[in-house]
C-alpha positions, 0 to 999 in steps of 0.5 A: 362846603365853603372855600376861598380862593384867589382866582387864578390868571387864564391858561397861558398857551406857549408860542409856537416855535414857528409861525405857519402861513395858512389861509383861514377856513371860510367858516373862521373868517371874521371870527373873535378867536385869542391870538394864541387860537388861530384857525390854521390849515386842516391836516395834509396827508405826508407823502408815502405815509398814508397813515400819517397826517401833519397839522402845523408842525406837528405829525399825527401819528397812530391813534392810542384811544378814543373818548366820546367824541375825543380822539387820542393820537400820538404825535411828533414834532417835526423839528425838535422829534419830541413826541406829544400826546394830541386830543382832537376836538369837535370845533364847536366843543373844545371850549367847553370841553377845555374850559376846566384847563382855563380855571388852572395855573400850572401844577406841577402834578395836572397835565397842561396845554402845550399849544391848540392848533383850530382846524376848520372842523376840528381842534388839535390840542397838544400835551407833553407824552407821558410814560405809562398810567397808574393803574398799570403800575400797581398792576405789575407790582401787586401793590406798592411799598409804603414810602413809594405810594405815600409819595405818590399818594401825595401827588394825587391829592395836591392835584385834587385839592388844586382842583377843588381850590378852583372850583373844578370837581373830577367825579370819575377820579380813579388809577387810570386817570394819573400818568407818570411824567418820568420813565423812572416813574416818580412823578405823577400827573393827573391826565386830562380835565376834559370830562370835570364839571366846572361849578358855576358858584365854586361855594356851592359843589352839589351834583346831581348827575351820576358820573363815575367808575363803578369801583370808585363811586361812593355811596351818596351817589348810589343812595340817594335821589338828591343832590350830593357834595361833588368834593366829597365824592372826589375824596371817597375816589381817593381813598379808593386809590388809596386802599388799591395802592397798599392792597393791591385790590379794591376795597369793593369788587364784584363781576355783578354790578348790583353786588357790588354796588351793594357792598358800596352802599353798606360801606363796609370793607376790611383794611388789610394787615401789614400796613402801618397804623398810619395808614390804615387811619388815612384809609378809614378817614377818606373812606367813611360812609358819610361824606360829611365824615371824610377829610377834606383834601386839604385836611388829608394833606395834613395827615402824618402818613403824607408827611415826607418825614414819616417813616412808615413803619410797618408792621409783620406781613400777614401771609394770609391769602388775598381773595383772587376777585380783589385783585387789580384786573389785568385788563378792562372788565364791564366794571371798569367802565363808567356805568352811569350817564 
């Protein structure tokens, strides 16, 4: 798969609003770091709060998750009280882990660095909070309107395409990994860049390690011992979120993973009645069996069901029973965790 592009500028990091004194880590000293990475202070323990540390001008506050070696906190600015989301990174990782956010302008629709504070063993990278995941949305609405997930649909894939325009493949595309960036929950933003693999030749995207969520993983990466078209795989993850919009449940599912990988493999799946015809064409041209088969996610961007004119007529709601393991868990099972190395 060939594309071209202009390569974008480096990731711009914005000033802090103050300057913080500090004296450099001995294991920093003399080092080559950006005037926008300068080592600074290790976290202080805040007086009569012994769960709450401060690096900069920031408060670190409860830890929301964990990611390998990432840790996920909440965190404050203390002059302006505008809450952050803080990743805290082994020093010795965080340029590889952040190098994919090097390769990206700013997108409205892709989550960016606010600022990176380096520790003496640690980096402290700060983004802007967001209000809730994808995934838990569909959940508490069983599925989504046509209108609603159309928009939204959208989002997801001009992040993908800003992605794959840049070189950078997601290989563990799923609902979790989109957040609202409003509390009204019309803007989307895909989370974190931190597990992408950034291609050294942006011409060339096959893969060969097997990264991804169990229900989102397309049949290439199941079938065959070679190496796959990581783009391609990205999109067949789309359509999955796609379907999962509209149904309300995933097109694969089953509590044995060998089953369910099974169905994957055969690629068969049964669009559900009472969406328009529109739709069901995007779902079964994202979701074909053959990578070679599938819309690009510029192609898809062009479909009349993405237009923000359309109208998404819908037809008759069928009253037929949805089968009950189909449904969007409401918690994380085996199968919603990555199975692969």
């Amino acid at each position: 798969m060939s594309t071209q592009r202009a390569r974008p500028g480096p990731l711009f990091i914005p000033q802090r609003n103050k300057h913080v004194e500090f004296e450099p880590p001995p294991d920093l000293k003399g080092g080559n770091l950006t005037p926008d990475l300068q080592p600074n202070t290790p976290p202080t323990l805040v007086e009569n709060a012994p769960q709450i540390s401060q690096i900069g001008q920031y408060l670190l506050l409860e830890q929301l998750d964990t990611t390998g070696s990432i840790q996920i906190l909440r965190a404050v600015h203390r002059n302006t009280q505008e809450e952050f989301v803080c990743k805290i990174i082994p020093i010795e990782k965080y340029r590889e882990t952040l190098a994919a956010y090097w390769r990206i302008n700013a997108h409205p629709h892709i989550n960016s660095i606010h600022e990176i504070i380096l520790g003496a063993t640690k980096a402290y990278t700060f983004f802007k909070r967001h209000h809730g995941d994808l995934h838990s949305y569909v959940r508490s609405k069983r599925k989504l309107r046509e209108p609603e997930a159309s928009r939204l649909f959208r989002q997801i894939m001009e992040a993908v395409s800003c992605c794959h325009e840049n070189g950078i493949i997601l290989r563990d595309l799923k609902l979790r990994k989109f957040v609202f960036k409003d509390c009204e929950k019309t803007e989307l933003k895909l989370e974190g860049l931190e597990d992408a693999c950034v291609l050294g030749d942006d011409d060339d995207d096959a893969l060969a390690d097997k990264h991804g969520c169990p229900a989102y993983v397309s049949p290439e990466i199941l079938t065959t011992m070679e190496r796959y078209s990581g783009r391609a795989a990205d999109v067949w993850s789309a359509g999955v979120m796609l379907y999962t919009l509209l149904a309300g449940r995933y097109p694969f599912h089953d509590s044995e993973p060998g089953v369910l990988f099974s169905k994957i493999r055969r690629g068969a799946y049964s669009v559900p009645e009472g969406i328009s015809s529109r739709a069901k064409c995007l779902i079964r041209n994202v979701l074909r069996r053959d990578p070679a088969e599938r819309l690009s996610c510029a192609e898809a961007l062009m479909h009349p069901w993405l237009r923000p004119s359309d109208t998404h007529t819908r037809p008759h709601k069928s009253s037929a029973p949805r089968e009950s393991d189909q449904t969007v868990p409401s918690f994380t099972t085996p199968n919603e965790e990555s199975l692969f190395a």
